[in-house]
N, CA, C and O atoms as a MOPAC input file, in Angstrom:
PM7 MOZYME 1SCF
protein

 N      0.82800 1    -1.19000 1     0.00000 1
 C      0.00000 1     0.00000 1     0.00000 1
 C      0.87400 1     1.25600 1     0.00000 1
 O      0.31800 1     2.32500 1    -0.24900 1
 N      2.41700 1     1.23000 1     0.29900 1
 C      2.95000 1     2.72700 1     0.90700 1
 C      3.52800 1     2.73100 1    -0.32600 1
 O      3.78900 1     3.83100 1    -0.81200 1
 N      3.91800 1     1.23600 1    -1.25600 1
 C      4.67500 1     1.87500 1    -2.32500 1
 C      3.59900 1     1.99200 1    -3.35400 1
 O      4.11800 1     2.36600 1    -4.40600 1
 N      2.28300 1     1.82000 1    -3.48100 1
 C      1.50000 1     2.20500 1    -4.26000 1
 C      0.89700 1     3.84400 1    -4.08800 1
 O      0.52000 1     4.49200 1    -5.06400 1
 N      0.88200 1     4.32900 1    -2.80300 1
 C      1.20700 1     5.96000 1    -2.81100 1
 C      2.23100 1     6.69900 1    -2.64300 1
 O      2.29400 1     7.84900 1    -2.20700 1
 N      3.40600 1     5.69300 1    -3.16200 1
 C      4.48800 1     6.67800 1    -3.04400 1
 C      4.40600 1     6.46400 1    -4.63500 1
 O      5.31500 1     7.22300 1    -4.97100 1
 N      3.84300 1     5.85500 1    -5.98500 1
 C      4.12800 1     6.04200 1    -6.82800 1
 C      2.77700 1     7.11000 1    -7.71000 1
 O      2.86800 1     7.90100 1    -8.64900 1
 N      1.61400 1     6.66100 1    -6.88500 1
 C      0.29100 1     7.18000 1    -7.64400 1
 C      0.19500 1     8.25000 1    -6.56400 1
 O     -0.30900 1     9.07300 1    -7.32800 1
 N      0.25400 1     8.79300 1    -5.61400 1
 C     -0.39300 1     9.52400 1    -4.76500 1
 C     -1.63000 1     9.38000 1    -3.97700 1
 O     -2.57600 1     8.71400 1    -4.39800 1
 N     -1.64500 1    10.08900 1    -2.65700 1
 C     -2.86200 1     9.96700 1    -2.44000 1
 C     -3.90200 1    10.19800 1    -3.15000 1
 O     -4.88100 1     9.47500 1    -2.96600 1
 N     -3.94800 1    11.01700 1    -3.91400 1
 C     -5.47700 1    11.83200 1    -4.86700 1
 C     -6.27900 1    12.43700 1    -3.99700 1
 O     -6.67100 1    11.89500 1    -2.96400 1
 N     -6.66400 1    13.93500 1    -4.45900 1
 C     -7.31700 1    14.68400 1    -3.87500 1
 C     -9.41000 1    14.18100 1    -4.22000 1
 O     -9.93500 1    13.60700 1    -5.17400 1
 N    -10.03600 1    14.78700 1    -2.85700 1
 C    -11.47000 1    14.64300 1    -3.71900 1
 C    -11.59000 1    15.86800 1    -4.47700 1
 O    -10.91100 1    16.88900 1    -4.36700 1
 N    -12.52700 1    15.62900 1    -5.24200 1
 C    -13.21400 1    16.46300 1    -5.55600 1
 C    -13.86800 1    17.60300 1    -5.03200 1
 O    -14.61000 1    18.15900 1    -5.84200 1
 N    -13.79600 1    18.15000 1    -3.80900 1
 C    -14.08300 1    18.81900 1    -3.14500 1
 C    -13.60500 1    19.73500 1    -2.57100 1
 O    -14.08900 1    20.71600 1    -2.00600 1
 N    -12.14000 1    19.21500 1    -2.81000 1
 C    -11.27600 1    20.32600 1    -2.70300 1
 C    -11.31900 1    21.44200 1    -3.85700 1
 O    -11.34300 1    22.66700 1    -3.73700 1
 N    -11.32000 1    20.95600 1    -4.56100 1
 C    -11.15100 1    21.94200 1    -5.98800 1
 C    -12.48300 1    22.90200 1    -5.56900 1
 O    -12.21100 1    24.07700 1    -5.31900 1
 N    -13.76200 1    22.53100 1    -5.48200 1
 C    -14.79300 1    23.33800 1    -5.15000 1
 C    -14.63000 1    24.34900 1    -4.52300 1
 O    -14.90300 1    25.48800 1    -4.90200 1
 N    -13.95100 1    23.87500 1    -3.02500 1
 C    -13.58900 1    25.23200 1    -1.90500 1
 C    -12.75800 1    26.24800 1    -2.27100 1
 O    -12.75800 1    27.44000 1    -1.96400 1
 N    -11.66400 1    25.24200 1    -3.35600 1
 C    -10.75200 1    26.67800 1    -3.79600 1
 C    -11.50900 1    27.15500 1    -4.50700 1
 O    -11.53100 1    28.30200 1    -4.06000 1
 N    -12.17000 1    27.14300 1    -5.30600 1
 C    -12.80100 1    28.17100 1    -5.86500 1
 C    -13.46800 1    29.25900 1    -5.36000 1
 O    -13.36100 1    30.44600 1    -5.67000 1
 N    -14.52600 1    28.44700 1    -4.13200 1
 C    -15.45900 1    28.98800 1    -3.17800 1
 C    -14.64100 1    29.96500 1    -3.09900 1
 O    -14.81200 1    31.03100 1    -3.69100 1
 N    -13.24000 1    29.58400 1    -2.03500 1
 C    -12.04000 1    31.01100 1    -1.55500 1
 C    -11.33600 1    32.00600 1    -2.18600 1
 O    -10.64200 1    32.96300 1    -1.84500 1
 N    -11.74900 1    31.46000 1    -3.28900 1
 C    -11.41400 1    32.87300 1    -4.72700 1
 C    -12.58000 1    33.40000 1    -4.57100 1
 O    -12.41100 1    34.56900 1    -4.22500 1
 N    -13.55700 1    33.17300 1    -4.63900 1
 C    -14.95900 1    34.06700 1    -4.69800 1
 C    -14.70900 1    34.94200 1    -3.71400 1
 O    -14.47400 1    36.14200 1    -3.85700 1
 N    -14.78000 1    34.10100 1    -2.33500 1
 C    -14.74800 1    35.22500 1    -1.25800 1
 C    -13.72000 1    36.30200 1    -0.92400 1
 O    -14.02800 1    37.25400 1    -0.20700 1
 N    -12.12800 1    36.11100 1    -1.59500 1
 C    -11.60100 1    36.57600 1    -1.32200 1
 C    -12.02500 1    38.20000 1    -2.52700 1
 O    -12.20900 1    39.30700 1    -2.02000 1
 N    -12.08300 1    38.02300 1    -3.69900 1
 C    -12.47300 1    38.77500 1    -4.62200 1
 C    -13.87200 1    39.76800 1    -4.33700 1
 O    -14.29000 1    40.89200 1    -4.61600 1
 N    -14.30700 1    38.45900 1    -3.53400 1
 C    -16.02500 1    39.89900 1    -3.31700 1
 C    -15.48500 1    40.67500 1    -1.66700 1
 O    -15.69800 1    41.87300 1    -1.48000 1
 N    -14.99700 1    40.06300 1    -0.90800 1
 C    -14.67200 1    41.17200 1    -0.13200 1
 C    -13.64300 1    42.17300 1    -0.48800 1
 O    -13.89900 1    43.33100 1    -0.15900 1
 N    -12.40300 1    41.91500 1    -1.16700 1
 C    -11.67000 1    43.01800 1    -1.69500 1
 C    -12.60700 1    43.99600 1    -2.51300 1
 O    -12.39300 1    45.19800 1    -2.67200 1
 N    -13.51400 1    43.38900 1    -2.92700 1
 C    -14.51700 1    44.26600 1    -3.86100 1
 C    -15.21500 1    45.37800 1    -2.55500 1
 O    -15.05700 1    46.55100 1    -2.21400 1
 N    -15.73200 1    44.64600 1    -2.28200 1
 C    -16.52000 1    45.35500 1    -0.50500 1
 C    -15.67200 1    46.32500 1    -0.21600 1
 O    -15.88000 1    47.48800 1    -0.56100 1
 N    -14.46300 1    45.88600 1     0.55100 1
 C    -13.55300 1    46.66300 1     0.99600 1
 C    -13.26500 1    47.86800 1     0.03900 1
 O    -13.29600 1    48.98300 1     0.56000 1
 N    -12.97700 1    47.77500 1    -1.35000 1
 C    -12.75200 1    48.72400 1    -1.79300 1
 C    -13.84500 1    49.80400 1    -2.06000 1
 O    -13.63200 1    51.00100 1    -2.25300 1
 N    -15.12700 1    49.13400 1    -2.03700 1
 C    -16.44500 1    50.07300 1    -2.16600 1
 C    -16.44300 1    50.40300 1    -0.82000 1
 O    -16.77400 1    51.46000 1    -1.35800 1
 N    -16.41200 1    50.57800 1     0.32200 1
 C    -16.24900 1    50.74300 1     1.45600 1
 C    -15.82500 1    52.16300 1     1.66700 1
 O    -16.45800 1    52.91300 1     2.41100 1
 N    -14.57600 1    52.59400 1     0.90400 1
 C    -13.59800 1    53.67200 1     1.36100 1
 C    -14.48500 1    54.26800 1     0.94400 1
 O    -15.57600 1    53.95100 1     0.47000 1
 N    -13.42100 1    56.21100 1     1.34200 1
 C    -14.43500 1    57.34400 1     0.67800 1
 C    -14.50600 1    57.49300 1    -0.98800 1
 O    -15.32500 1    57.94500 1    -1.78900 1
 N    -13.37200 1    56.94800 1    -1.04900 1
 C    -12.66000 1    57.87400 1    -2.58800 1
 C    -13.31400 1    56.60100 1    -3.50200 1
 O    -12.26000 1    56.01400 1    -3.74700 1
 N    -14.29600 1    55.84700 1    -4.12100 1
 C    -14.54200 1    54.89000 1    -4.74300 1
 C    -16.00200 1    55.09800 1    -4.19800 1
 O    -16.38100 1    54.90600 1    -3.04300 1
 N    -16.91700 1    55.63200 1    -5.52600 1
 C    -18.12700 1    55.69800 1    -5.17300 1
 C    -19.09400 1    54.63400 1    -5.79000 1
 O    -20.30800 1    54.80600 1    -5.68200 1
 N    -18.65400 1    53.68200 1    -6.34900 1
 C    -19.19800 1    53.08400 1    -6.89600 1
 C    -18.61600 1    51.92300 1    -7.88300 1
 O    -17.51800 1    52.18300 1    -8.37500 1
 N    -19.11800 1    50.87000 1    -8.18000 1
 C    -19.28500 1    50.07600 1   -10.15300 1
 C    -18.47600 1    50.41700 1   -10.50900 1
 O    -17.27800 1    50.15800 1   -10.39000 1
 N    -19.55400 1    51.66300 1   -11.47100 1
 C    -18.75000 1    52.22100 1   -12.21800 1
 C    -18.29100 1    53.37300 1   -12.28400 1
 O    -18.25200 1    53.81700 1   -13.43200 1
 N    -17.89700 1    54.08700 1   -11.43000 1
 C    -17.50900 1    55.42600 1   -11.20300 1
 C    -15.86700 1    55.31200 1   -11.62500 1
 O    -15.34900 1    54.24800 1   -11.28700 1
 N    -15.09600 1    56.16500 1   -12.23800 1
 C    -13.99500 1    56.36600 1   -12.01300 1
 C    -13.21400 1    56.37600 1   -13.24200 1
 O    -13.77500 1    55.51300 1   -13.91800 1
 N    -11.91100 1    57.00800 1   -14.17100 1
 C    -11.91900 1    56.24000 1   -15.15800 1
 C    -10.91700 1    55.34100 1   -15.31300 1
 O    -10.57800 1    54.72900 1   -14.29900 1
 N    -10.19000 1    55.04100 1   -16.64000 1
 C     -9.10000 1    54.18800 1   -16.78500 1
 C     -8.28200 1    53.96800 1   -16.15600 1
 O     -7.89000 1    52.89300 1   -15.70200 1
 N     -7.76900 1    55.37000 1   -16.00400 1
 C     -6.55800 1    56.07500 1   -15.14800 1
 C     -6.59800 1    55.89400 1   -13.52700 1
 O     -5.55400 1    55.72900 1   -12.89600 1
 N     -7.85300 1    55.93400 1   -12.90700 1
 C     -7.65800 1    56.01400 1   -11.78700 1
 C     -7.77100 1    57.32400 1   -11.18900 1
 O     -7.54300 1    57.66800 1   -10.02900 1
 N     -8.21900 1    58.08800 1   -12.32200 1
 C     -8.56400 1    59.77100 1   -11.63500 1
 C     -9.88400 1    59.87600 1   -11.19700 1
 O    -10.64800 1    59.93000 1   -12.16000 1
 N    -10.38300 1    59.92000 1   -10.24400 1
 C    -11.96000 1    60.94600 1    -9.54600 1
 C    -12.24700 1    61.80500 1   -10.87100 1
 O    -11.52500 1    62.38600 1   -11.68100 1
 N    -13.65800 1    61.61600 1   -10.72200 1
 C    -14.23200 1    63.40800 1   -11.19400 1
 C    -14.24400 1    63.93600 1   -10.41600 1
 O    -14.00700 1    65.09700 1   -10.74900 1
 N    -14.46500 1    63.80900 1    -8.84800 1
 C    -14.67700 1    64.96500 1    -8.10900 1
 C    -13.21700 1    65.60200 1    -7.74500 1
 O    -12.13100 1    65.02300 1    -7.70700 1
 N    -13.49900 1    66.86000 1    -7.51000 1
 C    -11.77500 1    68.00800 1    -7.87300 1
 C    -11.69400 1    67.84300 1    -5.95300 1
 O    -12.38700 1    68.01800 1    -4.95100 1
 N    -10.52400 1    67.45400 1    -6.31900 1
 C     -9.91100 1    67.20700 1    -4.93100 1
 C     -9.38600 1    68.18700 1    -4.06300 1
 O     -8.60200 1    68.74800 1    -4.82900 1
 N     -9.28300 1    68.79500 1    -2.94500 1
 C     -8.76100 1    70.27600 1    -2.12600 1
 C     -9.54800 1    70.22000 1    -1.08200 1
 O     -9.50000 1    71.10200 1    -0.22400 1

């Protein structure tokens, strides 16, 4: 048995692969959150290419 997983591996389930995904989701929608959160990011789609505000800053 030890030299049949030292040549094939244990093998993962299937279920793992799911959660990583799950933990990409979550990590992506809270960075999303977080960044809608601050002051300077009003939104979607607010903002342009560049990364400049419309609103005049002072």
């Amino acid at each position: 048995m030890a030299r049949h997983i030292a040549e094939h591996g244990m093998g993962n389930p299937d279920v793992f692969s799911l959660l990583y995904l799950v933990k990409i989701g979550v990590y992506v929608s809270g960075g999303a959150c977080f960044a809608l959160s601050t002051s300077d990011v009003d939104g979607w789609g607010s903002g342009s290419a560049t990364g400049s505000s419309t609103r005049p800053r002072g």
